[in-house]
matplotlib code that plots the C-alpha trace (Angstrom):
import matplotlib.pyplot as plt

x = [-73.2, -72.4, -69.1, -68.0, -68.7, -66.2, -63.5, -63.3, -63.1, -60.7, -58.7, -59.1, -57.5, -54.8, -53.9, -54.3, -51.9, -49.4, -49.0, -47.9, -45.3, -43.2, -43.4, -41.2, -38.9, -36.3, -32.4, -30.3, -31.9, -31.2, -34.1, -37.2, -35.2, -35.3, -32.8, -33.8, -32.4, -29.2, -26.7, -23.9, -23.4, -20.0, -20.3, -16.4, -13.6, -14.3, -18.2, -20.7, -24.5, -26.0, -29.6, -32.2, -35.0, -35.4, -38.6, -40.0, -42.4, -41.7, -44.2, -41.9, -40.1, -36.5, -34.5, -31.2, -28.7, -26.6, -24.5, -20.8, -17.9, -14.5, -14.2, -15.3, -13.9, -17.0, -20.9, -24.6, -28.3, -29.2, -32.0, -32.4, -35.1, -36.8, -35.6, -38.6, -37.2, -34.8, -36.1, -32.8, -32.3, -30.2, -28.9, -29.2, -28.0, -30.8, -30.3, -32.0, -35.0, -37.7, -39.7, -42.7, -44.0, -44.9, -43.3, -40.5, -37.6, -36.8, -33.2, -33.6, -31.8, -33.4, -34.8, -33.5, -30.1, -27.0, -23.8, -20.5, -18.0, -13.8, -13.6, -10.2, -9.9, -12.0, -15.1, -14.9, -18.2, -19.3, -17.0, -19.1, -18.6, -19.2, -21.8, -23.3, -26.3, -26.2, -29.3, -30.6, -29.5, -25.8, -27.3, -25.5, -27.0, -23.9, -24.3, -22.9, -23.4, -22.6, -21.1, -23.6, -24.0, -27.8, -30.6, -30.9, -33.6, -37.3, -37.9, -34.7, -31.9, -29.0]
y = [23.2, 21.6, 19.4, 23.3, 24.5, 21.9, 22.3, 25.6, 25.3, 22.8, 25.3, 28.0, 25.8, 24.8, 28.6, 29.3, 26.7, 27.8, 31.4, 34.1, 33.8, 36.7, 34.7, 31.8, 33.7, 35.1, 33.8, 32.6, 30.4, 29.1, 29.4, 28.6, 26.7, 28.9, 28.9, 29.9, 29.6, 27.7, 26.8, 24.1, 22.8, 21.7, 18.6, 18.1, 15.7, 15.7, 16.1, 18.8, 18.7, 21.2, 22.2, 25.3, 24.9, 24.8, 25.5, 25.4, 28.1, 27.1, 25.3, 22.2, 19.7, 19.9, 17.3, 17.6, 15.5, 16.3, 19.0, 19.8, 22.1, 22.9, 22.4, 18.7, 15.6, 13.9, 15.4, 13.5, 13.6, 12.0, 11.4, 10.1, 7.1, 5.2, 1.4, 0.1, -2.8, -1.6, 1.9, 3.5, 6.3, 5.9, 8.0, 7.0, 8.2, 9.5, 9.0, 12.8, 14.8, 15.7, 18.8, 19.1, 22.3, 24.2, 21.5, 22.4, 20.1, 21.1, 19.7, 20.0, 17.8, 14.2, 14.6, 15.3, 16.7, 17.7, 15.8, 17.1, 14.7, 14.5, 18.1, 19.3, 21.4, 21.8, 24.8, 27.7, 29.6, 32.1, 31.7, 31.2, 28.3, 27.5, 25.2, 24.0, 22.1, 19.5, 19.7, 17.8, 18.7, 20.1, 22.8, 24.1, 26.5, 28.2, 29.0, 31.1, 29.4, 30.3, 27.8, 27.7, 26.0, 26.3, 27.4, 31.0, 32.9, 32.8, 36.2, 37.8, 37.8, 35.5]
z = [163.4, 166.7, 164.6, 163.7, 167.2, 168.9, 166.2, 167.0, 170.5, 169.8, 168.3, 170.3, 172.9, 171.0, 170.0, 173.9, 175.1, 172.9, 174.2, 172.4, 169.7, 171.5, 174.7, 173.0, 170.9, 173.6, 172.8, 169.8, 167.1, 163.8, 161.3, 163.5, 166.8, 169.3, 172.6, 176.1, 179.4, 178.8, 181.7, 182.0, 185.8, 186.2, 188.3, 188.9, 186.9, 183.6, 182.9, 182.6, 181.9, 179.3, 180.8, 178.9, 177.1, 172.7, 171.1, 167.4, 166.5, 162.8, 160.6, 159.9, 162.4, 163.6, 164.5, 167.6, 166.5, 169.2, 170.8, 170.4, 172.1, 172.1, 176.0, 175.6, 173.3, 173.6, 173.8, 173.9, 174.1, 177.1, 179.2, 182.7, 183.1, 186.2, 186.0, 186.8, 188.4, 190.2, 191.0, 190.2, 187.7, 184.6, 182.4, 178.7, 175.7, 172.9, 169.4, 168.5, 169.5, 167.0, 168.1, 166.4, 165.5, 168.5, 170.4, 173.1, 174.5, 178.1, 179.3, 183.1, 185.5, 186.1, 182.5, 178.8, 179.2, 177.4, 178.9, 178.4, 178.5, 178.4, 179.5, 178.0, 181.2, 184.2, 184.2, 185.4, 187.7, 185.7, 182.6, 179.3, 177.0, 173.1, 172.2, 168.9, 169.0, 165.6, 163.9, 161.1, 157.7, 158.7, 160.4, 164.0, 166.1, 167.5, 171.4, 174.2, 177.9, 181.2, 183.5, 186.6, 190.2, 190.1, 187.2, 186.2, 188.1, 185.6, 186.6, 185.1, 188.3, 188.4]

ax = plt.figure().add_subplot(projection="3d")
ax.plot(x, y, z, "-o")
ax.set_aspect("equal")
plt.show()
């Protein structure tokens, strides 16, 4: 009785954690990925950073490849690390990301992140660019992002 009575507490937690499915599901998706949040800072010459969050309310894992775009001849996974001897950050490039079921990858600045790289032309403030994030399988979850200085406001204002 008490090996039931911590499961389901166990679960109970889990379920709570998670949210509600509603809360997750805002923004473009292809099958169960799920797109929220999305911005590209243009940081000048010829590189941008793709930030936003992707979660998986599916049942199965899904793999990021990658990310692609017309504005750019060359686009990566990266993800900024402590050297631990030096102390200085480094920006490295990430084979994929698997997100687990329920799992979420957030690309936020001095973490995961999208780079943009060989911009064909510089960005624009407030112009919106194509992005297709590669996904295992030949799938492409086609995206619409606006070019930004800062993160959009949580609560709903620019």
């Amino acid at each position: 009785m008490r090996r039931i009575f911590w499961m389901l507490l166990t679960l109970g937690a889990l379920v709570w954690a998670q949210g509600t499915p509603s809360a997750h599901t805002h923004g473009p998706s292809e099958g169960p990925l799920k797109a929220q949040g999305l911005w590209v800072r243009y940081v000048g010459g010829n590189t941008a950073a793709l930030f936003g969050t992707f979660f998986n309310p599916g049942p199965a894992p899904i793999r990021i490849l990658g990310f692609r775009s017309p504005v750019a001849a060359k686009s990566e996974l990266h993800q900024t690390r402590m050297d631990p001897n030096t102390g200085v950050a480094r920006m490295e490039p990430v084979e994929g990301y698997l997100l687990a079921p329920g799992a979420r990858l957030e690309l936020r600045p001095g973490g995961y992140h999208g780079m943009l790289m060989g911009l064909k032309r510089p960005l624009k403030l407030g112009e919106v660019i194509q992005v297709e994030v590669l996904l295992e399988g030949g799938k492409v979850l086609p995206l619409q992002v606006p070019v930004r200085l800062d993160p959009p406001n949580p609560d709903g204002g620019s």
